[in-house]
C-alpha positions, 0 to 999 in steps of 0.5 A, a space after each residue: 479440460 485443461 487449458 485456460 484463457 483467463 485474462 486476468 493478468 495484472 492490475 493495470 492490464 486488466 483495469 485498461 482491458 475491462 474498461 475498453 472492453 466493457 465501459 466506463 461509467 460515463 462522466 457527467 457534465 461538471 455542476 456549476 461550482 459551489 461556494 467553498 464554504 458549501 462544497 460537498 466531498 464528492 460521492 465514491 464513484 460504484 465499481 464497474 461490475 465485470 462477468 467472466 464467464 468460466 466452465 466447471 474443469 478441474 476442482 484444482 483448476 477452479 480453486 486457482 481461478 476463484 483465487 486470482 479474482 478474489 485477489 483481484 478483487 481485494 486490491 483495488 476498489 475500482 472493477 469487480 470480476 464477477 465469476 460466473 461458472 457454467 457446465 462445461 459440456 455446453 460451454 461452447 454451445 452457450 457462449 454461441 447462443 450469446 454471441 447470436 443474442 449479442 449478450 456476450 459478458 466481458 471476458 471469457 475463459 476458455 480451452 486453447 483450441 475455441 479461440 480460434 473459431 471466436 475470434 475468426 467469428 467475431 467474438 473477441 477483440 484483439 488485446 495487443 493495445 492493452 498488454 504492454 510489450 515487457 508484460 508480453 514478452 514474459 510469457 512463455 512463447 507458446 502461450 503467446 503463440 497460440 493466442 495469436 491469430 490473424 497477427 493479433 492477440 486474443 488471450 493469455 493462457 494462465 499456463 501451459 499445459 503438458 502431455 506425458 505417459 505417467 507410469 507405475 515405478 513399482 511395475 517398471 522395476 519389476 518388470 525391468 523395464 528401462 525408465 528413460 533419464 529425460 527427453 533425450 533418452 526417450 524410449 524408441 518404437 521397439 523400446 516402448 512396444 518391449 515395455 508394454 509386452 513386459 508389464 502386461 505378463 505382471 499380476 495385477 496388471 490388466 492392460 498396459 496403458 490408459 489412453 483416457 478415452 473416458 474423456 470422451 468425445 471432444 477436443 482429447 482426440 486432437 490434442 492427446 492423439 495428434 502427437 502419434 500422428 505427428 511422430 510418423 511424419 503425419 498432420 492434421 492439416 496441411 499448414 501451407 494454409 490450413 484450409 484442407 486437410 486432404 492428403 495429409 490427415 489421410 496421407 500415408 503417414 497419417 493412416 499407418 500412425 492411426 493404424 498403429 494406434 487401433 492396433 494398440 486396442 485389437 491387441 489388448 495394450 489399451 482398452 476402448 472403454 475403462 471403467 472410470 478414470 483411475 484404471 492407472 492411479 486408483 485400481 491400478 489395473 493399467 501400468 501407464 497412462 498416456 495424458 497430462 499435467 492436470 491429473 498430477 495430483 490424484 496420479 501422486 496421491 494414488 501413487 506417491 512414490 510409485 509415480 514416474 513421469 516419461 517423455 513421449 516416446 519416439 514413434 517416429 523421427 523424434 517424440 512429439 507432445 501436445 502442449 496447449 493452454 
């Protein structure tokens, strides 16, 4: 989806990391030293060849990626990344396989949310030798954050990624829905509820929002949803360990958010199954859309100056957004 762990950061971060990780060639024993006058240039050392394993996300996502180790390749003569793109729906099943068969490449790139179970499996090494502390602290705290585990370094997010509603201008003003100025003039509960009731009586418009249940199963359900739960007061896990989550995904909080949430479907604002995945930006049969800042160019293509991005709005206490990379 939409969070990468793509460890090509710099030169010399990943000259040191792919051949810690990977090997250099061995040094051979020096011959015995020719006479100057039979001295032979010595031969060009090869380059050491490195996999990376990557999953089909994103045209956008892939174009960036095929970039940077092309760039990467260009300027120096000593690594070559070789990029190797798997499906992304078995991406994780056959990073396991190789992980069983001891057959794991040098890198990977993945979504956010595997790291954890990687590196509590054994599957990764820690970087915190390889990434000078200047190099470190210009990432954004949150991707340092979530590339932390056990009080180690694991990845390097290429970006961090952000959850928004994204919204139909045209159908706001006709309705004459308030459009929120910034974070801090978030729509409340009441506001929101107001807002969907008032575009859902426009023509044209089928239902309110498109929670992008298309995605499918899989890893949307905790990070697009998790941020509803969250602004009732609820979690998915109780944090003082993370080992249960007894009590808190299913505490009082967390029923009433979920609850709130299938009622969105029983009372028409949001459908369970959308026909495709431009309900919002292609059709326009739905005024908003609940998701991130990877459909920022098919939501401004469609669009273009119709498009509006919102912040979350608060459904509870304050607003709450998933961000992940």
């Amino acid at each position: 989806m939409k969070n990468k762990i793509l460890l090509l950061v710099s030169v010399s971060i990943v000259l040191s990391l792919l051949l810690a990780a990977c090997g250099a060639p061995a040094a051979e024993a020096p011959a015995a030293e020719a006479p100057a006058e039979e001295a032979e240039a010595p031969a060009a050392a090869e380059p050491v060849t490195v996999d990376v394993w990557f999953h089909s996300g994103k045209g956008e996502e892939r174009d960036v990626l095929d970039a940077q180790v092309t760039a990467f390749n260009e300027m120096q003569d000593e690594v070559f990344v070789n990029a190797i793109q798997l499906p992304e729906g078995s991406y994780n099943d056959q990073v396991n396989a190789a992980a069983l068969a001891n057959d794991l490449p040098c890198l990977l790139d993945f979504d956010g949310p595997f790291l954890y179970n990687y590196a509590w499996a054994g599957y990764l090494q820690p970087l915190d030798d390889f990434v000078p502390a200047d190099v470190k602290a210009d990432f954004l705290p949150s991707i340092i954050n979530q590339g932390t585990y056990g009080g180690k370094l694991y990845s390097l997010g290429t970006f961090d990624s952000g959850l928004s509603i994204w919204a139909n201008k045209a159908y706001l003003e006709e309705a004459g829905v308030r459009i929120p100025a910034g974070v801090d003039d978030a729509w409340t509960m009441d506001e929101f509820m107001a807002a969907m009731d008032a575009v859902m009586e426009l023509d044209g418009v089928e239902y309110a929002i498109d929670f992008k249940l298309n995605y499918g199963a899989g890893e949307w359900q905790s990070y697009g949803f998790s941020p509803i739960v969250q602004a009732f007061g609820g979690d998915l896990i109780d944090r003082s360990d993370y080992q249960s989550a007894d009590g808190v995904l299913n505490g009082p909080e967390s029923v009433a958010a979920l609850e709130w949430f299938q009622s969105l479907f029983e009372d028409g604002y949001a459908i369970a199954s959308p026909a495709g995945d431009d309900d919002f930006f292609g059709s326009k049969v739905a005024a908003m859309s609940w998701v991130g800042h990877w459909m920022y160019g098919p939501h401004t293509e469609g669009l273009g100056e119709d498009v509006v991005l919102l912040p979350m709005p608060k459904l509870g206490d304050k607003a709450v957004t998933s961000s992940v990379n």
